[in-house]
C-alpha positions in Angstrom: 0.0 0.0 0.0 1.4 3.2 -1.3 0.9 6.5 -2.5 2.0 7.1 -6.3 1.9 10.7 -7.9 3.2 12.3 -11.1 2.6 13.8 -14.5 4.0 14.1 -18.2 5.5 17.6 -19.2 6.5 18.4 -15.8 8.9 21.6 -16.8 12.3 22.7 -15.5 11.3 22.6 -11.6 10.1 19.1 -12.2 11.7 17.7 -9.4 10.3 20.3 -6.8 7.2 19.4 -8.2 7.2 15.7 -8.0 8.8 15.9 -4.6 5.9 18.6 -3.5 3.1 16.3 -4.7 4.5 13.4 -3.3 5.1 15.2 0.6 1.1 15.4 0.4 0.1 12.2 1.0 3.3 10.9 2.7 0.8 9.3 5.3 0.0 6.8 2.5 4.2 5.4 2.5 5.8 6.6 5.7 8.4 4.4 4.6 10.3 5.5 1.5 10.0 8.1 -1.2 11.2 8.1 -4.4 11.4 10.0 -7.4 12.3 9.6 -11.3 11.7 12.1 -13.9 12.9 11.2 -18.1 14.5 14.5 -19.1 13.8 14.1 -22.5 10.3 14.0 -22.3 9.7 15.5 -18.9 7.4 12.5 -17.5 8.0 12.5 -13.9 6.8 9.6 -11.4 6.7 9.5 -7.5 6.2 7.4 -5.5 5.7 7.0 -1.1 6.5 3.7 0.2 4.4 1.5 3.1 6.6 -1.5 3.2 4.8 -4.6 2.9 6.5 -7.2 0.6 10.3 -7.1 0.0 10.9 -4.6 2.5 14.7 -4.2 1.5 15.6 -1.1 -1.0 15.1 -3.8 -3.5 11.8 -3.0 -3.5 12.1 0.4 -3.8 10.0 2.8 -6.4 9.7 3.6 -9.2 11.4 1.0 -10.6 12.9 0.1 -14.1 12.0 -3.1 -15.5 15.1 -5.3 -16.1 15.7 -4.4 -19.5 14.7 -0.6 -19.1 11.7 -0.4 -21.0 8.9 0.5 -18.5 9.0 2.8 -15.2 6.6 1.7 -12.5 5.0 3.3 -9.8 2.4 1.1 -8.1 0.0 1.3 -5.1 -1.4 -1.9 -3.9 -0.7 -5.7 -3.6 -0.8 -8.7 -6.7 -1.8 -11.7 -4.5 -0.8 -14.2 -7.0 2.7 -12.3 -8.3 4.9 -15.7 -7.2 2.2 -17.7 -9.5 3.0 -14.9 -12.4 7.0 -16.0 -11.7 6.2 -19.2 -11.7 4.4 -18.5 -15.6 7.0 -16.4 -16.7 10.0 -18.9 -15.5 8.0 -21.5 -17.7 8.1 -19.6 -20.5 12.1 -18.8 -20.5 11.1 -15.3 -19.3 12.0 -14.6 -15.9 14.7 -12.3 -15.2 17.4 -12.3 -12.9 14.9 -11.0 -10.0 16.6 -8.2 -7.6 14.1 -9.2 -4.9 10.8 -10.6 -3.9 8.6 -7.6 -4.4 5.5 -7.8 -6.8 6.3 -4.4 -8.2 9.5 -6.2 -10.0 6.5 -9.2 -11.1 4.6 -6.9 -12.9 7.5 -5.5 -14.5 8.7 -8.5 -16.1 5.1 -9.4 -17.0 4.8 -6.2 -19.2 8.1 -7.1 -20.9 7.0 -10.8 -21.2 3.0 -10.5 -22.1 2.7 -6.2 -22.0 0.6 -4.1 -20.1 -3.1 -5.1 -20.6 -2.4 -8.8 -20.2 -0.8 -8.6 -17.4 -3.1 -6.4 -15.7 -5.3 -9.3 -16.9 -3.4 -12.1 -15.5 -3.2 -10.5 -11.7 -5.2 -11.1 -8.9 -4.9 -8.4 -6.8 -5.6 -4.3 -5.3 -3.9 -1.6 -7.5 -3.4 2.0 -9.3 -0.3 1.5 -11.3 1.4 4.0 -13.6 3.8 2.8 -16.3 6.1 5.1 -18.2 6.8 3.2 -21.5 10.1 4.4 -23.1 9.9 3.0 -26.2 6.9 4.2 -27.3 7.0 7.6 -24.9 3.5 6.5 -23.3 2.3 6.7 -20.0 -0.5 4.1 -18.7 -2.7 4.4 -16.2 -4.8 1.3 -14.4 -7.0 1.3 -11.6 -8.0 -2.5 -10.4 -11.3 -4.5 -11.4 -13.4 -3.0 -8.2 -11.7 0.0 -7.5 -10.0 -0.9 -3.9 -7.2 1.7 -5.0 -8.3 5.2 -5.7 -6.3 7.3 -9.1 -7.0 10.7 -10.2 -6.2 12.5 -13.0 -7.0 15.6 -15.0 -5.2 17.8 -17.7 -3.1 20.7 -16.2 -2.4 22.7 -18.9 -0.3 20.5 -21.3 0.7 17.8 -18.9 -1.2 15.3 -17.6 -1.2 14.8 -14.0 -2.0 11.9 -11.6 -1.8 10.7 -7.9 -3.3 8.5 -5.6 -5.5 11.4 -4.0 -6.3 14.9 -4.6 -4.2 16.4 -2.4 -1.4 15.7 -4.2 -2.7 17.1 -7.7 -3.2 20.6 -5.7 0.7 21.0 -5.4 0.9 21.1 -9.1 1.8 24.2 -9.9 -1.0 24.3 -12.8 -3.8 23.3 -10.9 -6.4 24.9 -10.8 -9.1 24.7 -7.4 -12.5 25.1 -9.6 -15.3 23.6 -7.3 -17.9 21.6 -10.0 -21.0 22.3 -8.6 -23.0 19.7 -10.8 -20.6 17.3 -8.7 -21.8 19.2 -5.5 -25.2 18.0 -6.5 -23.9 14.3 -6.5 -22.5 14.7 -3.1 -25.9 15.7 -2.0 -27.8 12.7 -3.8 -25.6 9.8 -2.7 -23.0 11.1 0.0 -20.5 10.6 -2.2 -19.4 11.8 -5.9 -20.1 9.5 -8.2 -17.2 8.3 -10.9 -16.0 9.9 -12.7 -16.5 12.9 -11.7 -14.5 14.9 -8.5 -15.2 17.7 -6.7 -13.1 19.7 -9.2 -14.3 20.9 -12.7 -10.8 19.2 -14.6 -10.1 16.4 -12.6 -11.5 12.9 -12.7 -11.4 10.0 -11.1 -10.3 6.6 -13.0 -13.1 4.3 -13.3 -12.3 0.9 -12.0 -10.7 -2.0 -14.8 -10.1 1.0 -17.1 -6.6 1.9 -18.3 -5.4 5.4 -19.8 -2.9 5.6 -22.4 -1.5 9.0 -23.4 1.5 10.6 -25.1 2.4 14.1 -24.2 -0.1 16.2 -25.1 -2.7 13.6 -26.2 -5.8 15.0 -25.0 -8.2 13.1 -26.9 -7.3 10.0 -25.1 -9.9 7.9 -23.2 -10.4 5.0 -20.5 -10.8 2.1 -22.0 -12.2 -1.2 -19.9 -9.4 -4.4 -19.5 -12.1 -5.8 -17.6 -15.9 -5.1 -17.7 -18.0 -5.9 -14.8 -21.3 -6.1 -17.4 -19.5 -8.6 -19.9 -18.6 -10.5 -16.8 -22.8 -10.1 -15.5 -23.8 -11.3 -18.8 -21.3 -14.6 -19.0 -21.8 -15.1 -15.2 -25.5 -15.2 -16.7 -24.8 -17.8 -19.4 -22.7 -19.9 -17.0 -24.5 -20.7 -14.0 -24.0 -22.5 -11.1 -25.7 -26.1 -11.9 -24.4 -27.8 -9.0 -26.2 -28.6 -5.7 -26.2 -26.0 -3.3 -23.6 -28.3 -1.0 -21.5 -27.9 -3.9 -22.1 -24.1 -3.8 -21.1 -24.1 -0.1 -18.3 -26.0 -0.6 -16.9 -24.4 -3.9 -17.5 -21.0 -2.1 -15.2 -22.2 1.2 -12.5 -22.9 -1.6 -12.2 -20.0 -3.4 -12.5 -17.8 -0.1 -10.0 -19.9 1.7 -7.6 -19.4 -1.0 -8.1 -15.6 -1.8 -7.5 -15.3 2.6 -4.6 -17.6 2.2 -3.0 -15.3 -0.9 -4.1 -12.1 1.2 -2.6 -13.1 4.2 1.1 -12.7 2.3 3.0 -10.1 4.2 6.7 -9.6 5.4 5.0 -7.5 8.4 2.3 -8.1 11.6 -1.2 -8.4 9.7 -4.9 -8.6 11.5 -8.0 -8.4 10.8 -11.3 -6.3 11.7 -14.1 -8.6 13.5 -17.4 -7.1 14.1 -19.0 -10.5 14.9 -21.4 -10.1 12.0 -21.4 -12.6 9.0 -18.6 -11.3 6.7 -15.9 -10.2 8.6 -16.6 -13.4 10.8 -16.2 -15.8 8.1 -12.8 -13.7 7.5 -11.2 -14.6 10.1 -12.2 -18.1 10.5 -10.6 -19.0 7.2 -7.5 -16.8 8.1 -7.3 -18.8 11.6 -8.1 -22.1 9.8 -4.6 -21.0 7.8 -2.3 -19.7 10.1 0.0 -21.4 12.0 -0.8 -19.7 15.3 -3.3 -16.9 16.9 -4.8 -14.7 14.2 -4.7 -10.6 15.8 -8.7 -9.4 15.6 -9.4 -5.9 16.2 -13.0 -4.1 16.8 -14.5 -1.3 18.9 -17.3 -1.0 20.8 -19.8 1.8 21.7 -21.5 2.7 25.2 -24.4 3.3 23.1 -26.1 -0.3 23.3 -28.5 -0.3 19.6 -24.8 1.1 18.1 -22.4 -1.7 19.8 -21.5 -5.1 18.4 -18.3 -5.6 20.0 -19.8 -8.0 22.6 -20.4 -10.2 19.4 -17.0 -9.8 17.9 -16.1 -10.9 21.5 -17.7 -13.9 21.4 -16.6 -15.0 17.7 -13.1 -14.4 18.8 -13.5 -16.5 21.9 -14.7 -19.5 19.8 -11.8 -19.0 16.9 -9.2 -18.4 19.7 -7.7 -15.0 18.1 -5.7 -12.7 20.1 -8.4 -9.7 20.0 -8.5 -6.9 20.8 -10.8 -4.2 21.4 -11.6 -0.3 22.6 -14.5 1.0 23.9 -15.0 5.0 22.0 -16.4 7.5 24.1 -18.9 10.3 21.9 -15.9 12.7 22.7 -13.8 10.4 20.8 -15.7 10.1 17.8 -16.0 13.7 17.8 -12.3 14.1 17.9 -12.2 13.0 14.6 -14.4 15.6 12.4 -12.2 18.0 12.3 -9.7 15.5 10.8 -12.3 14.9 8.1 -11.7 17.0 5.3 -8.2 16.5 4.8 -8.1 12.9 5.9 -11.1 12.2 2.6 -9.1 15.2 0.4 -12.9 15.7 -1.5 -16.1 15.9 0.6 -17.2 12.6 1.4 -20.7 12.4 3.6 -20.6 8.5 4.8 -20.7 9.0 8.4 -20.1 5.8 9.4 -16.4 7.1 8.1 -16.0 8.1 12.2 -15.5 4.6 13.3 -14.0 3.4 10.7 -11.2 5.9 11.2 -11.1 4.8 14.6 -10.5 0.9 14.0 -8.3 1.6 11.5 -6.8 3.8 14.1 -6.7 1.5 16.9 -5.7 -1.8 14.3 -2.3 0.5 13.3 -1.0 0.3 16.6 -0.5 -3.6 16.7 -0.3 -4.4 12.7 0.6 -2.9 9.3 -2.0 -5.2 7.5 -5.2 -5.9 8.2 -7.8 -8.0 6.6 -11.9 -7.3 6.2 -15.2 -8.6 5.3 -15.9 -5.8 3.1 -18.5 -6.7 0.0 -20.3 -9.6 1.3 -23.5 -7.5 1.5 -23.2 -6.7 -2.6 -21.9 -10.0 -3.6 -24.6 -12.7 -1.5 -27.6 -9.8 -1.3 -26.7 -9.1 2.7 -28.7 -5.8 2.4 -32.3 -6.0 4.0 -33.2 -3.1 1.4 -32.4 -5.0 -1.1 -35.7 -7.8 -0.1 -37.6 -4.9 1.1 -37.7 -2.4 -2.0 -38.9 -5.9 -3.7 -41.3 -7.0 -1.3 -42.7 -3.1 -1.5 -42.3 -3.2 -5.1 -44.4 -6.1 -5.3 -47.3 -4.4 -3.6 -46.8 -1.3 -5.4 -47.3 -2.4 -9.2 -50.6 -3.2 -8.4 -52.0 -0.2 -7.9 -51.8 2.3 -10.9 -49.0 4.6 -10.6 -51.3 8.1 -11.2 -53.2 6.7 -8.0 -49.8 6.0 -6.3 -49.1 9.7 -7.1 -52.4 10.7 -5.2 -51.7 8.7 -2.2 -48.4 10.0 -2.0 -49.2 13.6 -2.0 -51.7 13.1 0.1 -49.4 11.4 3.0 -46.9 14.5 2.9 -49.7 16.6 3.5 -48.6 15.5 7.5 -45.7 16.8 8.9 -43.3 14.2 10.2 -43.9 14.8 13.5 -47.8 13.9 13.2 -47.1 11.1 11.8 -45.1 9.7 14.6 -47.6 10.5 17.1 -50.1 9.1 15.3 -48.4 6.0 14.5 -47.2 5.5 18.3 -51.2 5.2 18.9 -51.7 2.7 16.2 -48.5 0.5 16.9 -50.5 -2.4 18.6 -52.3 -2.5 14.7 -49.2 -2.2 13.1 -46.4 -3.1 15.3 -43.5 -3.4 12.2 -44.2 0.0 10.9 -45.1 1.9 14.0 -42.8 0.3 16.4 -39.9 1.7 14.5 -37.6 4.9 15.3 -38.8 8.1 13.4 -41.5 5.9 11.7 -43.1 9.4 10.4 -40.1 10.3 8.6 -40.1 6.7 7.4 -43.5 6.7 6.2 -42.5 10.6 4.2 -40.1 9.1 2.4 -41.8 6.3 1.4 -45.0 8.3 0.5 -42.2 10.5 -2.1 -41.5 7.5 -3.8 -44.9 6.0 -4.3 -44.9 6.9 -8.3 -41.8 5.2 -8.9 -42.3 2.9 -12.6 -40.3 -0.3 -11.6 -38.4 -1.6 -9.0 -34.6 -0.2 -10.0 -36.0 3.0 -9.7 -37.8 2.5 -6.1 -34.6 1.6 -5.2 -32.5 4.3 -6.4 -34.7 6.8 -4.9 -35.5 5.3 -1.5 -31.2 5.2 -1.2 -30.8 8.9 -2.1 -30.8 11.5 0.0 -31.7 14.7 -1.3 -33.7 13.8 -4.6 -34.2 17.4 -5.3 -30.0 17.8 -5.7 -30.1 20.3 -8.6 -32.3 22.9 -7.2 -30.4 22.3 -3.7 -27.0 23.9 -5.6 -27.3 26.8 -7.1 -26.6 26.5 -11.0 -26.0 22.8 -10.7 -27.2 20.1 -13.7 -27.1 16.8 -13.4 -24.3 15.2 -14.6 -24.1 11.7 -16.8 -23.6 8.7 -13.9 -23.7 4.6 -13.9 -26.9 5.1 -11.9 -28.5 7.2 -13.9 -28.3 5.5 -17.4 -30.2 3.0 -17.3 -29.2 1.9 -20.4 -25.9 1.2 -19.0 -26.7 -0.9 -16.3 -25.9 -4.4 -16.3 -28.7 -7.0 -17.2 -29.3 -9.6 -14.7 -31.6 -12.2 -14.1 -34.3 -11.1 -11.1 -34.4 -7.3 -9.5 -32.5 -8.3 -6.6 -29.6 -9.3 -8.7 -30.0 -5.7 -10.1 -29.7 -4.1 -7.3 -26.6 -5.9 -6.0 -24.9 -5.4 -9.5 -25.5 -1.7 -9.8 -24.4 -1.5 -5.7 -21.4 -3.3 -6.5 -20.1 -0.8 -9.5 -21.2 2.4 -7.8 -22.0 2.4 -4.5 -19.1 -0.3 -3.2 -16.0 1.7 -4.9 -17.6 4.8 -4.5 -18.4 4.5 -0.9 -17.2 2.0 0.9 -14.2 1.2 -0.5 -13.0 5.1 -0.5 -14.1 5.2 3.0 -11.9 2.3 4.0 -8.9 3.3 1.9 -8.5 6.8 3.0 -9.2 6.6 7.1 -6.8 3.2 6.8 -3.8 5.4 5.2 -4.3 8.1 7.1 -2.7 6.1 9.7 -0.5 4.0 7.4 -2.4 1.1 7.6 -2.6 -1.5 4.3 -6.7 -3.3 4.2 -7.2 -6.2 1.9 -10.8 -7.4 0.7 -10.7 -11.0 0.4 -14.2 -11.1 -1.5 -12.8 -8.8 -4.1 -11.2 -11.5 -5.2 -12.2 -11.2 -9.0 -12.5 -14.8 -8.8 -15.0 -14.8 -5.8 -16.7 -12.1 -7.3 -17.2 -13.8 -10.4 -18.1 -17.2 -8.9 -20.8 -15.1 -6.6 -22.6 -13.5 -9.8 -22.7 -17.2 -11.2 -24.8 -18.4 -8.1 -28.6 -18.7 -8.3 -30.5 -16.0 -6.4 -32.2 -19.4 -4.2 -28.2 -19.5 -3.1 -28.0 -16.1 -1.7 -31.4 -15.7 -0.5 -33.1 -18.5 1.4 -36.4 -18.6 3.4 -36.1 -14.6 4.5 -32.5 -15.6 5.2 -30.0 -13.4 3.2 -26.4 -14.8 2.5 -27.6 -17.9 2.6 -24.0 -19.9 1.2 -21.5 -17.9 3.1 -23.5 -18.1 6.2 -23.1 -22.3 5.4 -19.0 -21.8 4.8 -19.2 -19.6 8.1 -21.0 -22.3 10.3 -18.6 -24.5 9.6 -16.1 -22.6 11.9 -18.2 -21.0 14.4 -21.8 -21.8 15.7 -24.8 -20.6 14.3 -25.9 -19.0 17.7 -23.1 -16.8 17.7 -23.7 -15.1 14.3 -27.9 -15.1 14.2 -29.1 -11.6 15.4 -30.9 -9.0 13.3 -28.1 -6.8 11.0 -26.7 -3.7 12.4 -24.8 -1.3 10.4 -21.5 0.3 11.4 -22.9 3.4 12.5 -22.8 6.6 15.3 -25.9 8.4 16.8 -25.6 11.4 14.4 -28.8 12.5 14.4 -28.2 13.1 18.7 -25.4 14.0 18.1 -26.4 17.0 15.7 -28.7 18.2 18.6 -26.6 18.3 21.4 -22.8 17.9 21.0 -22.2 18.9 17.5 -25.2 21.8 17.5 -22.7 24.5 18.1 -20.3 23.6 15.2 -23.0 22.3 12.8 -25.0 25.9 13.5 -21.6 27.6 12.7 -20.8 25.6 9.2 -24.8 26.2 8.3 -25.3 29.9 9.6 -27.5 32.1 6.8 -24.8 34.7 6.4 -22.2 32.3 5.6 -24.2 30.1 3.3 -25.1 33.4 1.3 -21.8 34.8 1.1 -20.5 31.4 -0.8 -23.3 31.2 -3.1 -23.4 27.4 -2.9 -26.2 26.3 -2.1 -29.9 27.2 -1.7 -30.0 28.9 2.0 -33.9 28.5 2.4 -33.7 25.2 2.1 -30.8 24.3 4.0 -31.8 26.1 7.1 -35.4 24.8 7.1 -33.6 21.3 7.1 -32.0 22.0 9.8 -34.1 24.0 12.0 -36.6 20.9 11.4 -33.9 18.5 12.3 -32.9 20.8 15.5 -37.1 21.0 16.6 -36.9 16.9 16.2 -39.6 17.5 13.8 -37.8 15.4 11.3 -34.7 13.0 11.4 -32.2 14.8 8.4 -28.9 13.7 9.5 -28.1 12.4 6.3 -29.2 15.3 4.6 -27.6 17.8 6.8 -24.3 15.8 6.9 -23.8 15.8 3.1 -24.2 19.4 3.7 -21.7 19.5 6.7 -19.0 17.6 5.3 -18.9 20.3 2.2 -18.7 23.2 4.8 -16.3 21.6 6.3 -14.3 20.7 3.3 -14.4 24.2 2.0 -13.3 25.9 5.2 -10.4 23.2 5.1 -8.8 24.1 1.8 
């Protein structure tokens, strides 16, 4: 795990510039920095080293491949790079290797096979960038999910690239234009969608695309070395035929093996353990393959609805790891907003970001590495809105959607706060619906999305936060996303299967995994995904809905692999999500600091957003009229990001 910077054209203060972009995001490779620059052409590549593999100066970056061709800077790991030896030693192609590091792998497979089929060939996390200096071409990649984050934009003529934004704003032609159309997107989904950045010229790579440029070559595009809708539609052709034993056991295979290749690491490694399903069956496979004590890290909350570490307690008990644990106080958790802005680099509105930041936190102390159960949700349909929106759906297309439309506007007629009284009167009648926190403001937002036409779309706009975006930020238009174009989203077999497939390309790399990746570097700490195993992945997508979801039990196969380490009684309990009070929070605590980042003379004077709206939000929010903490912290997080810069 590294941080990699650098552009094409750099100009005669190249080095300061390199060694400026790179000092931004030191936190991502405490370890080592390094810098190469071609003074013929200008091309300049950085690099900031977290020493994982090969943790001699042999496995220092960038490095030259062994006949001089390519330059490599590379962030990430290639879990199967002593296989790719192997391959290329078969083939008379290995060179004399330096060291053990999979930089040097990839190297000599871009000699041996060239860029795209190497890419093609690895199994692992990465950005890379390859200087070609035969052909004066610089490639970009970004890995099949998108663990690894890459920028890039045009800064003049030179191209310009790093690992996060933070380091493109110490080029000396950048240029700090907020997009507000990407402002918008913030405010729908928490996060800004890909391609698009918080700045008007910068993008971000979209996951298993590569770049190819010359100097100067503007016209270049992405193009995909691996296409998560081609593999959908073979996944589609091919499906699983076996019985669902075989499923289970095909399933503990492949997962054993990915944890096994993950686990490769010349420092301390861990794991997070939540006690829930995925990170769970994590660490049983890493504990059925190591030779002693796996280390286990969670944290707990005082908070009783917000705390599973009593559970990740127990699992770790059973498995025998040597776990560990901390208890976060609210002043904790507080502790870290400030850090927000220029720990995320663009505004990013997840606020389960908090405790994250704090495992990751607390994990760094003991290891360098450290393993989770990230994307078990979007690969065996773990989300319980994924079975509700269809179970809803399935209700609604039977009424006809200009009645819908009726009934909806006639339940927002109510105010929020009505509705919760009234439903606290009827919840002997209706005990699911009425016995829930902030049912009113449940039932509101339902009630909005009554006229949806089909089931992809209920979805989309019961996950979105403000649905209104573009008349939220001033001048803003929507801008061209995955999730919007419908056309371009991939063709499954049953709406579930939709859901998970469009989760998995937007709302896992644009969300999750960016919230992992940058509170984990910010304290130098390397996570691995062991279902992002493209093989996993791929073998998930061939299984049978009936596989996943079974009798109103989600995940049903990996729950099987799971049992087979640790007892079902220790792992049945309703989901919980990994989340704070922030809605309490926002009313007491942070009222002060929220009041300051949304007060009317400020939001005027930067001409962001509309201030009418924004204050009635949160004046309805303060009242407890209404429950907007999502809302309001997609709103925050900007504030916060702006005063920052």
């Amino acid at each position: 795990m590294c941080g990699i910077a650098g552009a094409l054209s750099l100009g005669a203060n190249g080095d300061a510039t390199l060694h400026a972009m790179i000092g931004r995001i030191r936190h991502r490779g405490p370890d080592d920095v390094g810098i190469w620059r071609d003074p013929d052409t200008g091309v300049g590549l950085a690099h900031a080293r977290l020493s994982i593999l090969d943790l001699s100066p042999a496995g220092h970056q960038p490095m030259a491949s062994a006949r001089g061709r390519y330059v490599l800077v590379f962030n990430g790991e290639i879990y199967n790079h002593l296989e790719l030896r192997r391959d290329l030693a078969a083939a008379g192609a290995a060179p004399a290797w330096r060291g053990h590091a999979d930089t040097e792998t990839l190297l000599a497979g871009f000699e041996s096979w060239g860029i795209e089929a190497t890419l093609q060939r690895s199994v692992g996390m990465f950005a890379v960038a390859v200087w070609d200096r035969t052909e004066r071409r610089l490639t970009l990649a970004r890995d099949r999910v998108g663990e690894k984050p890459l920028y890039y934009g045009w800064m003049g003529n030179s191209l310009v690239f790093a690992s996060e934004l933070a380091a493109m704003r110490a080029h000396p032609g950048f240029r700090a234009e907020i997009d507000r159309d990407a402002v918008a997107l913030l405010m729908r989904h928490n996060y800004i969608a890909a391609p698009w950045t918080i700045y008007r010229d910068v993008r971000k790579l979209v996951p298993g695309t590569m770049l190819t440029v010359g100097a100067g070559d503007r016209a270049a595009e992405p193009r995909a070395y691996w296409d998560p809708r081609s593999a959908f539609a073979a996944a589609t052709r091919d499906r699983f035929r076996g019985s669902p034993e075989d499923a289970v056991h095909q399933l503990d295979a492949l997962l054993s093996d990915a944890v096994r290749g993950q686990m490769l690491a010349d420092v301390p490694l861990g794991a997070f353990l939540s006690g829930g399903v995925d990170s769970s069956t994590i660490v049983a496979l890493m504990q059925k393959a190591a030779s002693g004590p796996v280390r286990t890290f969670s944290i707990g909350f005082h908070e009783p609805r917000f705390d599973e570490a009593v559970h990740a307690r127990a699992v770790a008990k059973h498995l025998g790891t040597e776990h560990t644990e901390l208890y976060v106080t609210a002043e904790q958790a507080l502790d870290v907003i400030p850090r927000l802005p220029t720990m995320y680099s663009e505004p990013f509105a997840d606020s389960s970001q908090i405790p994250t930041y704090l495992v990751c936190a607390m994990t760094r102390q003991h290891v360098t590495v450290a393993l989770s159960g990230d994307a078990g949700d979007e690969l065996f349909a773990g989300y319980n809105r994924y079975q509700l929106t269809t179970d809803w759906w399935r209700g609604l297309a039977r009424v006809p959607r200009p009645l819908r439309r009726v009934i909806g506007s006639a339940l927002t007629r109510w105010p929020a706060a009505r509705w919760n009284r009234v439903l606290r009167l009827l919840q002997p009648l209706i005990p699911p619906l009425a016995g829930q926190a902030n049912a009113g403001d449940k039932l509101i937002k339902a009630a909005g999305v009554l006229d949806a036409q089909d089931v992809v779309e209920l979805y989309q706009r019961l996950n979105t936060h403000w649905e209104d975006a573009e008349s939220v930020v001033l001048g803003a238009r929507p801008l061209p996303t995955l999730i919007a174009d419908r056309a371009a989203h991939p063709k499954t077999t049953d709406a579930i299967s939709d859901m998970m497939a469009l989760d998995l390309m937007t709302y896992l790399p644009d969300d999750i995994l960016v919230k992992v990746d940058r509170a984990a570097m910010a304290v130098s700490l390397e996570t691995r995904v062991p279902m992002l195993d493209h093989r996993v992945v791929e073998f998930a997508w061939r299984l049978p809905l009936s596989h996943k979801l079974r009798d109103g039990t989600s995940k049903w196969a990996l729950r099987q692999v799971l049992y087979r380490y640790v007892p079902r009684e220790l792992i049945e309990r309703p989901k919980a999500g990994f989340a704070i009070p922030v809605a309490e929070w926002l009313r007491g605590p942070l009222r002060d600091w929220a009041e300051a980042q949304l007060a009317p003379e400020r939001l005027r004077r930067e001409g962001i957003f509309d201030v009418a709206a924004i204050r009635r939000k949160w004046e309805e929010h303060v009242r407890g009229e209404r429950d907007w903490q999502h809302r309001l912290w997609c709103v925050l997080m900007f504030q916060a990001w702006v005063e920052a810069q």
